[in-house]
C-alpha positions as MATLAB code, in Angstrom:
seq = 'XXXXXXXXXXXXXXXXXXXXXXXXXXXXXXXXXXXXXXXXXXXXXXXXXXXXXXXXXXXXXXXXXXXXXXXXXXXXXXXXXXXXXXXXXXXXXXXXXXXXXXXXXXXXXXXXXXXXXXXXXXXXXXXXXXXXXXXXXXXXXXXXXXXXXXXXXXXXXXXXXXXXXXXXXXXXXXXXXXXXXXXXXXXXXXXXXXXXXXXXXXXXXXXXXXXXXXXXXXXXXXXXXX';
ca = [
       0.000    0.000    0.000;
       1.470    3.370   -0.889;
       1.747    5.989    2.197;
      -0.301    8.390    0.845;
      -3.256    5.507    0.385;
      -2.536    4.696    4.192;
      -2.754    7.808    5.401;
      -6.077    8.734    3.301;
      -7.551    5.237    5.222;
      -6.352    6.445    8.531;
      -8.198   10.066    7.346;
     -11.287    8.713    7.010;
     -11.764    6.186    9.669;
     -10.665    8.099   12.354;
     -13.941    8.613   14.593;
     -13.153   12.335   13.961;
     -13.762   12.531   10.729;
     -16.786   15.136   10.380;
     -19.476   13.119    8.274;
     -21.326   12.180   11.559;
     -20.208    8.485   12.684;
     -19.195    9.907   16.326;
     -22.998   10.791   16.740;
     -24.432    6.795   16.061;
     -24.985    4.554   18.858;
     -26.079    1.689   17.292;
     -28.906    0.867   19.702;
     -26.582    0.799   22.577;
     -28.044    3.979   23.689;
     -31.440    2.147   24.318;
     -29.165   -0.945   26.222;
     -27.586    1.464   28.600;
     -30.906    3.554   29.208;
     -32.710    0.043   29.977;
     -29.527   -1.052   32.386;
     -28.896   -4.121   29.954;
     -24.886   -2.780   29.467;
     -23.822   -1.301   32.956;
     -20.159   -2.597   33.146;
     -17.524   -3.129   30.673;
     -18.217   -6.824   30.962;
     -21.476   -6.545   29.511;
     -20.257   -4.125   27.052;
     -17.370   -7.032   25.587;
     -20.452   -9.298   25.328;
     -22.623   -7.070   23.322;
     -20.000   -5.858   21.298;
     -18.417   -9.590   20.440;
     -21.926  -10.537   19.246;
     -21.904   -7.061   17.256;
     -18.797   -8.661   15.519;
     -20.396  -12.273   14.707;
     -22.825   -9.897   12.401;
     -20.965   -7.270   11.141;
     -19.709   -9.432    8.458;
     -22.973  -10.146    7.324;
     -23.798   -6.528    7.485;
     -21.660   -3.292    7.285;
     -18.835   -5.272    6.855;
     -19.847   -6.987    4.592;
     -21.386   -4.815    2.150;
     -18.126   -2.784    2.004;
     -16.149   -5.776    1.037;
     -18.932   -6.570   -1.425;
     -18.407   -3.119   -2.870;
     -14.814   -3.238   -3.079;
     -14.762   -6.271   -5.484;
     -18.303   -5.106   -7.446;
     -16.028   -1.272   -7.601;
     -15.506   -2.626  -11.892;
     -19.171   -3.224  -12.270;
     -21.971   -1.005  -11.430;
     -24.657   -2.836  -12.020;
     -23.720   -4.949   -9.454;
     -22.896   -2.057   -7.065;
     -26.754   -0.745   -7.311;
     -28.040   -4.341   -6.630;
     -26.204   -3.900   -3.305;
     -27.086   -0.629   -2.742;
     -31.087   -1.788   -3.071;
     -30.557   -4.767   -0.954;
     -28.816   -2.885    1.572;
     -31.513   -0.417    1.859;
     -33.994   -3.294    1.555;
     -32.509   -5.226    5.095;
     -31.762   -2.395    7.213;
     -35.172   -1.973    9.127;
     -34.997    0.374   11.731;
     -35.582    3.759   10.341;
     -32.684    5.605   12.460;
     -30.061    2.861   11.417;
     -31.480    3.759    7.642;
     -31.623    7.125    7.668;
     -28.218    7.395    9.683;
     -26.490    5.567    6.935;
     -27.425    7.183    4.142;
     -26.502   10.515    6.356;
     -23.044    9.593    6.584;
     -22.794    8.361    3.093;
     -23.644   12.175    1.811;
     -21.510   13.589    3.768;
     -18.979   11.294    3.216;
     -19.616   12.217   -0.719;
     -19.228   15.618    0.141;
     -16.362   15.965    2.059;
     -14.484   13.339   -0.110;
     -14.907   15.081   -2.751;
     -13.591   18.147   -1.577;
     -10.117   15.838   -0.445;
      -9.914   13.938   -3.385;
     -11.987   12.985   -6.205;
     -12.329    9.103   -7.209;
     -14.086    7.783   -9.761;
     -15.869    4.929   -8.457;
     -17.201    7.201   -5.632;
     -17.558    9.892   -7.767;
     -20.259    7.719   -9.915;
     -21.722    5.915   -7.018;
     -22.252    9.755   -5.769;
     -24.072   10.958   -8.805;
     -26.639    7.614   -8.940;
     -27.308    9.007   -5.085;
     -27.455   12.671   -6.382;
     -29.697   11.294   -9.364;
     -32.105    9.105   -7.211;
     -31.224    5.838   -8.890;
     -29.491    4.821   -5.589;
     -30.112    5.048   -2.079;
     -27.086    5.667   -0.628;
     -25.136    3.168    1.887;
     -22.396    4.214    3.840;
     -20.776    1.133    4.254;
     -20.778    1.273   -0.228;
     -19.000    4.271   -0.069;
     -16.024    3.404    1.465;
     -15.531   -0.115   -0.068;
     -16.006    1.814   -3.380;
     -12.985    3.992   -1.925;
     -10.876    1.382   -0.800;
     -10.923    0.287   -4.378;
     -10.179    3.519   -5.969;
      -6.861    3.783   -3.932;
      -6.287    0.113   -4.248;
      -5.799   -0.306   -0.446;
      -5.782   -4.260    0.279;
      -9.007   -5.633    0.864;
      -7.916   -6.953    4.575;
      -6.596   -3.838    5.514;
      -9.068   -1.248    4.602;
     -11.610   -3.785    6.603;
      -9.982   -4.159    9.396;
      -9.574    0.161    9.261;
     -13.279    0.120    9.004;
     -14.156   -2.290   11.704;
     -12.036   -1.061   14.371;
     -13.324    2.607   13.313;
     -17.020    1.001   14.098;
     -16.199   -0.509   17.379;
     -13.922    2.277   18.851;
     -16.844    4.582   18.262;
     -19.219    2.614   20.048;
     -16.920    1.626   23.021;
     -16.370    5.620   23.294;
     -19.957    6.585   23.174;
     -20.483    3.173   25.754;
     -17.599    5.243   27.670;
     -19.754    7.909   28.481;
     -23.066    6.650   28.169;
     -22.735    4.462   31.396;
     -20.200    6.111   32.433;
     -17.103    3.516   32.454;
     -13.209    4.816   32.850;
     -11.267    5.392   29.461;
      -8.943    2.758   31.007;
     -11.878    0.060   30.753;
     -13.264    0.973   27.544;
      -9.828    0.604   25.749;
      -9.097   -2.746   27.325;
     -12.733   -3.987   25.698;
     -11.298   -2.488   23.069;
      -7.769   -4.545   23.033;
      -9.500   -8.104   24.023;
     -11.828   -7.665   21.115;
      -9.309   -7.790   18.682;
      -9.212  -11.409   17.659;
     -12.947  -10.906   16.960;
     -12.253   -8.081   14.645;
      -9.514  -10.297   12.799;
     -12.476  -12.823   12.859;
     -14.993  -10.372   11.479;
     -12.980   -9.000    8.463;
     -11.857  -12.469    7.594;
     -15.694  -13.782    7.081;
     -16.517  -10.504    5.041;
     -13.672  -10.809    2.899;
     -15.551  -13.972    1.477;
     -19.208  -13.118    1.815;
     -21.864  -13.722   -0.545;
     -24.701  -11.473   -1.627;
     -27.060  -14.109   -0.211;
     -25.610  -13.755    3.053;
     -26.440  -10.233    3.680;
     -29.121   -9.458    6.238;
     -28.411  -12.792    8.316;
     -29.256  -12.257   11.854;
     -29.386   -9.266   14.139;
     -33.199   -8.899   15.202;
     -32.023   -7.849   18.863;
     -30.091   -5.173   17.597;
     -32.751   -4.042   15.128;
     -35.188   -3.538   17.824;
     -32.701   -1.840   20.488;
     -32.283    0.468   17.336;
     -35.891    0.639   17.090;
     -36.957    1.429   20.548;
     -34.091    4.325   20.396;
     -36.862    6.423   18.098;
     -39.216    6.302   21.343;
     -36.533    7.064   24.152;
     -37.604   10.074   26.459;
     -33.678   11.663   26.361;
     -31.328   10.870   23.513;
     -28.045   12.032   22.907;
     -27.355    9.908   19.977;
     -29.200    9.609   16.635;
     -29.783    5.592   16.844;
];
């Protein structure tokens, strides 16, 4: 991988990155509100399931676009299928969120084509818009290896959600980066599975955190979007 590919993966996974990702919860908003995640114990086992589905989700789908990044049909297949599966409306909505402002700002950095065209079928309403699409589409573009643009993206998805846990609950810094460091085999697990995934396998599982997502719409305080 060149250096200047490396750092532009580094620049847009970091949880600082202004398209919005600091702001999603994922449901666990709705855990933490209902007492279900009150230590960093309970926090490793929610997040180590999160992993088992990621692959067959987020994860997924950006692998999915990386290798579809030559053929567009096959890119707006995923992007309607995508849309299709993701049920709660906050976890829909927030996606396709970060995906136009990941467009946006992007394309301010650095234009790339398959982006760029992916972008325009958004702009155009022939596509919904996926974040997840997005960046496997920009992996491609800078021809980052598949494995390490996932893993990027994976450990961009759980450090977000162990920091918004972090203060949520509250737990120390100190605990949340140590669920952080013993979930790393389950990352290397995770972006292993999606590296082969099928289209069929999209979707699999995740009903519990489809309705912790969904409940989030009805919560009396929020301070996270889902």
């Amino acid at each position: 991988m060149k250096p200047s590919a490396f750092l532009n993966l580094l620049q847009i996974c970091d949880p600082l990155f202004p398209i919005g990702g600091f702001t999603m919860s994922n449901g666990l908003e709705t855990l933490v509100q209902r007492e279900k995640i009150t230590s960093s114990h309970e926090l490793d086992g929610y997040l180590r399931d999160y992993l088992r589905l990621f692959p067959y989700n987020e994860l997924g789908a950006a692998a999915l676009a990386y290798r579809f990044s030559s053929d567009k049909s096959q890119v707006e297949s995923l992007d309607v299928l995508m849309a299709a599966f993701r049920s709660p409306y906050e976890l829909r909505t927030g996606s396709r969120r970060l995906c136009q402002r990941f467009f946006k700002l992007q394309e301010s950095l650095q234009p790339l084509p398959s982006v760029q065209h992916y972008q325009n079928e958004v702009k155009n309403g022939r596509s919904f818009g996926v974040h997840a699409i997005a960046v496997g589409l920009f992996l491609a573009d800078l021809q980052i290896p598949l494995r390490d643009g996932l893993t990027a993206f994976c450990y961009s998805t759980v450090s977000t959600m162990v920091t918004n846990t972090v203060k949520l609950v509250p737990l120390s810094q100190t605990e949340g980066q140590r669920v952080l460091n013993r979930l790393f085999p389950a990352m290397e697990a995770a972006v292993e599975k999606a590296e082969d995934i099928s289209m069929d396998e999209l979707g699999i599982g995740g009903a519990g955190f489809d309705l912790s997502s969904m409940e989030h719409e009805t919560l009396y305080s929020r301070i996270y979007i889902n």
